[in-house]
N, C-alpha and C positions, 0 to 999 in steps of 0.2 A: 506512596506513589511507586507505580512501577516503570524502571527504565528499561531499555536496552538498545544496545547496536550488533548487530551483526554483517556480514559479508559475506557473499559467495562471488565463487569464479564462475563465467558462462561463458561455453564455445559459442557462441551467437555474435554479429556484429552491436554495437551499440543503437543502431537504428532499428532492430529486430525486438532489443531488449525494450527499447524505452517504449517502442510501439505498442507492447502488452498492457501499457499504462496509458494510455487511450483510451477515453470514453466508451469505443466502439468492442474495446477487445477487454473491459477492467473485470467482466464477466468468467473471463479464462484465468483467471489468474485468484479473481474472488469469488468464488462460485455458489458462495452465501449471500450476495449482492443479487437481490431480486430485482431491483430497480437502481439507476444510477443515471439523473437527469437534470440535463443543463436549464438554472433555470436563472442566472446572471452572468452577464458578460459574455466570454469567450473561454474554453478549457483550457484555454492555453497561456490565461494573465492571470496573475493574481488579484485576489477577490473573486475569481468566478466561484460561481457557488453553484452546488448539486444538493437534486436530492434523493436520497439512497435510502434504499430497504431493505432491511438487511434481517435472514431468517439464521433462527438457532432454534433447532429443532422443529418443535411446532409456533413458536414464539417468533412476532416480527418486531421491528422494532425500525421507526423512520425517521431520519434526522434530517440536516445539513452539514454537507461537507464544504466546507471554505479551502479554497487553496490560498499559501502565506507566504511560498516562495517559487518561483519558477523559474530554469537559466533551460536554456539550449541553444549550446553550442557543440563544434564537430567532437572537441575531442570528451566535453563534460556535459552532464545535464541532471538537475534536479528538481524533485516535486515534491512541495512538503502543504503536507493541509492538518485541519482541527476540523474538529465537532464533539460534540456532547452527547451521548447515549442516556438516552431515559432520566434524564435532569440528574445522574448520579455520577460521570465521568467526565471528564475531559480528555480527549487522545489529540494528540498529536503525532504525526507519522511521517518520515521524511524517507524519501527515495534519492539515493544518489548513485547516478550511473560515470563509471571510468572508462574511455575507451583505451585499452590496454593493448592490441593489435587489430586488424583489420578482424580479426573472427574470433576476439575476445572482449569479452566485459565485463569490470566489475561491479558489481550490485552492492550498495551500502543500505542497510534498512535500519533505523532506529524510530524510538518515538518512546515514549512517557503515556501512561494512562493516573490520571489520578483524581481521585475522588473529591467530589463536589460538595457534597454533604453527609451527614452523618452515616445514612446506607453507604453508599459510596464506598466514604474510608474504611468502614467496618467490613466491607466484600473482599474489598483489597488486602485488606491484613489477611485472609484466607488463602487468598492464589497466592500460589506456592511460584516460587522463580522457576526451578522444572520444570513447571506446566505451562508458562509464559516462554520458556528457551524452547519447547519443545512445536507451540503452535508458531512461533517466529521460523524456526528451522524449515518444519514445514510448506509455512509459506514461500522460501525460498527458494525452496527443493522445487514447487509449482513451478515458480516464476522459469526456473531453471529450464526443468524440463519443455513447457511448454515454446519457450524461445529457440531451444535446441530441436524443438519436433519442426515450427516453424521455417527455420534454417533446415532439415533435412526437404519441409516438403518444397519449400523454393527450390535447391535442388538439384531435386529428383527430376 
């Protein structure tokens, strides 16, 4: 299994950050996400479930994504959801936003991927922690920036 948490600081208010993480905007932030569709409940409760297509490379692959925890509140809010990639993963992934000043937030991102069956565990034993620290970072650095472009283009 693989874990991890990380954190970044954003100049962006907490309502700029968490917005990224919207239905409407989860494209900007995941941009391997070809598809990402409400197709229970409400995005906003848990249990609602999506369904997401998600490409790497030339290869798609389509699941459901369940959300399993959701808060929003002024000063806190979190999103954390599960799904299964190709009958061989489990992921789990939690968002947790800190409002730290009016034009600061911090981003906590963790989650676990682990294998479901015997491919599964045997892929995981290959990915290397560096490689997994390096696409987390990444993501961050997204989330980051696109909040901070956000917050310039409001504004301007």
């Amino acid at each position: 299994m693989i874990t991890w948490k990380e954190e970044i600081m954003i100049e962006a208010d907490i309502d700029t950050v968490w917005g990224l993480f919207k239905d409407e905007h989860i494209k900007r932030i995941m941009p391997q996400v070809e598809e990402h569709a409400l197709i229970e409940k409400e995005e906003h409760e848990v249990g609602a479930r999506h369904r997401q297509t998600y490409r790497e490379g030339k290869r798609t692959e389509t699941y459901i994504v369940t959300t399993t925890a959701y808060e929003n509140t002024e000063e806190y809010r979190k999103k954390e959801v599960t799904f299964t990639v190709g009958r061989a993963f489990d992921i789990r992934t939690s968002y947790e936003f800190h409002k730290i000043g009016e034009e600061e937030t911090k981003l906590v991102y963790e989650g676990t991927n682990e294998g479901v069956n015997i491919l599964g565990k045997v892929m995981l034993k290959f990915a290397t922690e560096k490689n997994n620290k390096k696409v987390v970072r990444e993501f961050l650095e997204r989330v980051k920036e696109e909040a901070e472009k956000e917050k310039t283009d409001v504004h301007s």
